[in-house]
Each structure stands twice: as C-alpha cells, then as structure tokens.
C-alpha positions as CSV (number, residue, x, y, z in Angstrom):
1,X,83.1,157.6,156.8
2,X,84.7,157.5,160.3
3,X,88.0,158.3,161.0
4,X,89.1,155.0,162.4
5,X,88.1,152.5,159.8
6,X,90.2,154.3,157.2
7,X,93.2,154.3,159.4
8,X,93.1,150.9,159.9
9,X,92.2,150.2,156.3
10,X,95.7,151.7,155.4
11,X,97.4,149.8,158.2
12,X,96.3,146.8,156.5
13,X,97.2,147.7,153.2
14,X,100.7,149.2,154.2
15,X,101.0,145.9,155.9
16,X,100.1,143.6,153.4
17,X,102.7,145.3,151.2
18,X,105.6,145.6,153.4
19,X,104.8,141.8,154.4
20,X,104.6,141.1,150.1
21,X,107.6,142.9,149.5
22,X,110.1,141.6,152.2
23,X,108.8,138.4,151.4
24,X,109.2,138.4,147.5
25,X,113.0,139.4,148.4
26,X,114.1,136.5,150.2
27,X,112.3,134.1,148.1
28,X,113.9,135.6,145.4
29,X,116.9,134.6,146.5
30,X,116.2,131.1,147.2
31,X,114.9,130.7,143.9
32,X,118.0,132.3,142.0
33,X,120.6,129.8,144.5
34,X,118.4,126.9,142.8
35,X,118.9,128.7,139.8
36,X,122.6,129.0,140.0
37,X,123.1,125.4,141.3
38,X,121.7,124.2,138.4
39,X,123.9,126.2,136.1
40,X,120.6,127.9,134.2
41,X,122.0,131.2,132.6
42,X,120.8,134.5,133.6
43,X,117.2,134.2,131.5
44,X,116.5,131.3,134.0
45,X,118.1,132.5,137.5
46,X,115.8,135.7,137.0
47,X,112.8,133.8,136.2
48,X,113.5,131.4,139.0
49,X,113.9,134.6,141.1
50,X,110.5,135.7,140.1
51,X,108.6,132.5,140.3
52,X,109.9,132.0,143.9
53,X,108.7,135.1,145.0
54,X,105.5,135.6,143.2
55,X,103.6,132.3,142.4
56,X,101.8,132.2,145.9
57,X,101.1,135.7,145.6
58,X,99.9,135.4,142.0
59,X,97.6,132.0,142.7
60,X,96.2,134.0,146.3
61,X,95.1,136.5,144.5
62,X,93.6,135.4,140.9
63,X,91.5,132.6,143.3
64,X,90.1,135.5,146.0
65,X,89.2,137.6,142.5
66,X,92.0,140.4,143.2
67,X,92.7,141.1,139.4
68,X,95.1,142.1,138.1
69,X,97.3,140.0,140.8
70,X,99.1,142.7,142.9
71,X,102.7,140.8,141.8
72,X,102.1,141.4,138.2
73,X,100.4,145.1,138.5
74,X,102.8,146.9,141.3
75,X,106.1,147.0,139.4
76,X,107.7,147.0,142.6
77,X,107.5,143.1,143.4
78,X,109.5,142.6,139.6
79,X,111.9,145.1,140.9
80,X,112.7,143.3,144.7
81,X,112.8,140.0,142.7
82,X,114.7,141.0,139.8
83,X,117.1,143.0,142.3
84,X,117.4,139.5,144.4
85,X,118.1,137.4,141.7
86,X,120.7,139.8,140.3
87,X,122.5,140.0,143.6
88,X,122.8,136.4,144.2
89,X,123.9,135.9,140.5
90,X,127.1,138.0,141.2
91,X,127.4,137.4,144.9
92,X,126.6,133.7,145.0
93,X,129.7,132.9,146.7
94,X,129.2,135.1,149.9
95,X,125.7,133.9,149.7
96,X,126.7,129.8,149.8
97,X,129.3,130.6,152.9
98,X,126.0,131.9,154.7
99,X,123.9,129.0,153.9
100,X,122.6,128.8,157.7
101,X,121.7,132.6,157.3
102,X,119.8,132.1,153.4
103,X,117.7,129.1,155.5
104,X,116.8,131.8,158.5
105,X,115.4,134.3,155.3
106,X,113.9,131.3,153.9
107,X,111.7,130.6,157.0
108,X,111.2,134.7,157.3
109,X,109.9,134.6,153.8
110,X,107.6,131.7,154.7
111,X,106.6,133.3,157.6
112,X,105.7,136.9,156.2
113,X,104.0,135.0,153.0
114,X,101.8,132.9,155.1
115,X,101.0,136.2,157.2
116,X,100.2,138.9,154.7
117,X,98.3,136.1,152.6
118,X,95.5,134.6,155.5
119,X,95.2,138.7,156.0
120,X,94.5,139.6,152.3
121,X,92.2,136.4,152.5
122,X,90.1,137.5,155.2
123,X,90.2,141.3,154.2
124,X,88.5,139.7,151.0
125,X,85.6,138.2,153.2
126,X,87.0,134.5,153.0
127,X,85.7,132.4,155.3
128,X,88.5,131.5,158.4
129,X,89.0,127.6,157.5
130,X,89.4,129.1,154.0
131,X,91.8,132.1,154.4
132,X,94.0,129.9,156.6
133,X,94.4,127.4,153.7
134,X,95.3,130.4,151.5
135,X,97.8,131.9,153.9
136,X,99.7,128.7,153.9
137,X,99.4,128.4,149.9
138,X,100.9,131.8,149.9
139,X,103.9,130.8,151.6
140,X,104.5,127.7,150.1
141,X,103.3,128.0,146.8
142,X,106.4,129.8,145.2
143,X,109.0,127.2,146.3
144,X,106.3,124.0,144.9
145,X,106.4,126.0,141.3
146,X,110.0,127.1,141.6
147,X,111.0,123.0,142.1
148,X,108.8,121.9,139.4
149,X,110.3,123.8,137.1
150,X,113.6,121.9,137.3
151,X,112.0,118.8,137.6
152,X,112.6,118.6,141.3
153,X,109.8,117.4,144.3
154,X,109.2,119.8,146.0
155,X,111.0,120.4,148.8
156,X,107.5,120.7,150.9
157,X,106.5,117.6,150.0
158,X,109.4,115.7,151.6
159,X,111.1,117.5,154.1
160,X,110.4,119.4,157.7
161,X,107.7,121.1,159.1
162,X,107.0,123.3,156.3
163,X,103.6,123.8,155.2
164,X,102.5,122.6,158.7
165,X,104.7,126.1,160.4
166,X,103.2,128.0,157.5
167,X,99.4,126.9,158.5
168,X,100.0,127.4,162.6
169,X,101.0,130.9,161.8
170,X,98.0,131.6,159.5
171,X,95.8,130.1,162.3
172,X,97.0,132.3,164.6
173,X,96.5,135.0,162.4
174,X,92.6,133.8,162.1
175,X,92.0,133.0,165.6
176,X,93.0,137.0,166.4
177,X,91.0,138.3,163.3
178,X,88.0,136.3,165.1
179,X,88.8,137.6,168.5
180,X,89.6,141.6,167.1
181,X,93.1,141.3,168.6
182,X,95.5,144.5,167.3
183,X,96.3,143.8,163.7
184,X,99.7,144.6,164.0
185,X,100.6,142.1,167.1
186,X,98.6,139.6,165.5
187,X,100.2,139.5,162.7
188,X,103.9,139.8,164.2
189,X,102.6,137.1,166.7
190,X,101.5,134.5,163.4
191,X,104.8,135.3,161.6
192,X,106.9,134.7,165.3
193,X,105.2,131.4,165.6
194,X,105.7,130.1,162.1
195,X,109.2,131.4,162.1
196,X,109.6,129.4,165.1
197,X,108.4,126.3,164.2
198,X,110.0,126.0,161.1
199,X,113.5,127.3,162.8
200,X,113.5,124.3,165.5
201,X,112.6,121.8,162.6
202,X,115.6,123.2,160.7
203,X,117.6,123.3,164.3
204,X,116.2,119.5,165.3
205,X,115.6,117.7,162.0
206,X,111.7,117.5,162.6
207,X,109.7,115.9,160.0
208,X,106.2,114.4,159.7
209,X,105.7,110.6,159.1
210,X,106.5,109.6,155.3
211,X,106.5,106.7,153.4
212,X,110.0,105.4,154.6
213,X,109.3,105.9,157.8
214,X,105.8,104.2,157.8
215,X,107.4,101.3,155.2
216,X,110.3,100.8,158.2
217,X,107.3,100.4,160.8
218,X,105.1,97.7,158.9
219,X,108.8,96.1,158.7
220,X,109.5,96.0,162.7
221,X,105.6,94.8,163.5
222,X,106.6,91.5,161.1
223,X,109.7,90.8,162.0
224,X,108.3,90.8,165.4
C-alpha cells in the first residue's frame, strides 16, 4: 500500500478524534449548566453531561453502520464528559460569571461536531448532500436530546442561526472533499465559518423567520 494513503488515513482519524474529543468536552459542559439549573442531583448533571456530548456522535455513527458507536467503545469520550460534568458541578459559579465565554465553547463545540461528523460521513462513502446533513446532526443533535430530556424545546428549534451555521460549515467541508483541498485547512476553514456565523448571530441577535414573526406580518398586511 503506498506510503501516502496511510498517512493521510491517520490524519483523518487523529483528526476525527481530536475534533470528537474537544467537542464532547464543551458540550459536556453545557449539558451539566442545564443540569445544575434545574437542580437534578449529580446522577442527572452527569448524564446530562454525557447526553450533550455524545448523542450526535452516537446517532452519526449507528446510522453510517460504525458499530459499536466510537462514544460508547473509546472510554475516552465517558472520561472528557464525565470530567466536564464534574467540573462544572463543583465550579458552577466561576462557570455562570463567564457565561459569554460557556456560549464561545458552545459554538466551538458546534463547530468541531459539525466538522469531524460530515468528515466521518464522507470517509464512510456517504454521498455529499448526505454527509452534510449528518455533519450538521452531529452538531446539533446532543443539545435536541439534552432539552428533551427536561422537557424543554430545543433550543435549535427556536433560537439563532444554529443548525443553519452548523450546515455552512459542513458544506464547506463537502465542497473541499469534492475539490481535494488539504484536509486539514478544510476542515479548520468549515469549523472558522460555522464558528463565525453562529458567533455574529449570538453578537447580533440573528434569527430565521418563526411563527411570531410571520403571525406579526399577516397582522401588518390587514390592518393595512
């Protein structure tokens, strides 16, 4: 086997799981905040923690047939999230005086989960329409289980540009996978632009048309 495929297989994989891991971290630690808001005991912050972190991971991988999902094989991911969850439980107060900074790791961990997931997708053969999709499940599919879990909509259903930054950054991923752009600066460049995008609709208030919004419109045209 030539020498250069198998270097950049393991650039791929040592990506994929410094992407997962820095990712399951700061997830982690918005899912124990929720946790500790909502006055669950320890039992609950944890498995918040883990949920957070993991359940886009977990759903990636058990629908492109990677089995057993890397979250529940590779202790590692139990040990970042477990270690998250723990340190917000006994720091939460530093943590809440930061709350701009836990909002900056929030859109990180979006950003490296919708990165490392369209790359696992297409290093599985997934079609790029497909893998896109999945990248943007990855990122967002952690916070959708964490809120459901405390009977809570999910925050991505009505608020910012959150899915939306998480599927420009896995299309940016595809579009250099289909042009053989550097994986490394590719990916970098996906995460920088969803990272972005959710940062100025934190900064600016950004959101996309909802019911209220289209409600208040149908008002206007009548009264006019």
């Amino acid at each position: 086997m030539p020498l250069i495929p198998v270097l950049e297989q393991k650039t791929i994989h040592d990506l994929l799981l410094v992407l997962d891991l820095a990712g399951t971290f700061v997830f982690a630690i918005s899912g124990a905040m929720l946790g500790v808001r909502r006055s669950l005991d320890i039992f609950g912050i944890l498995v918040l923690s883990f949920v957070a972190s993991s359940a886009g991971g977990i759903t990636r991988d058990l629908l492109i047939g990677a089995v057993p999902p890397a979250a529940i094989s590779d202790w590692r991911y139990l040990a970042v999230a477990v270690a998250a969850g723990l340190l917000t439980l006994f720091s939460y107060s530093l943590i809440a005086r930061v709350r701009t900074a836990i909002l900056i790791f929030d859109a990180a961990g979006l950003a490296l989960f919708a990165v490392a997931g369209t790359q696992k997708a297409l290093t599985s053969g997934l079609n790029p329409l497909m893998a896109a999709l999945l990248g943007m499940l990855t990122g967002i599919g952690g916070g959708m289980v964490r809120d459901l879990l405390v009977a809570r909509t999910p925050v991505v259903l009505r608020s910012d540009l959150y899915a939306l930054a998480a599927l420009a950054g896995a299309m940016l991923v595809v579009v250099g996978h289909g042009l053989n752009w550097p994986i490394v600066p590719t990916a970098i460049a996906g995460a920088g632009v969803c990272f972005g995008l959710r940062l100025m609709a934190i900064r600016y208030g950004w959101n996309l048309p909802g019911a209220r919004t289209i409600e208040s419109g149908d008002e206007k045209s009548e009264r006019e």
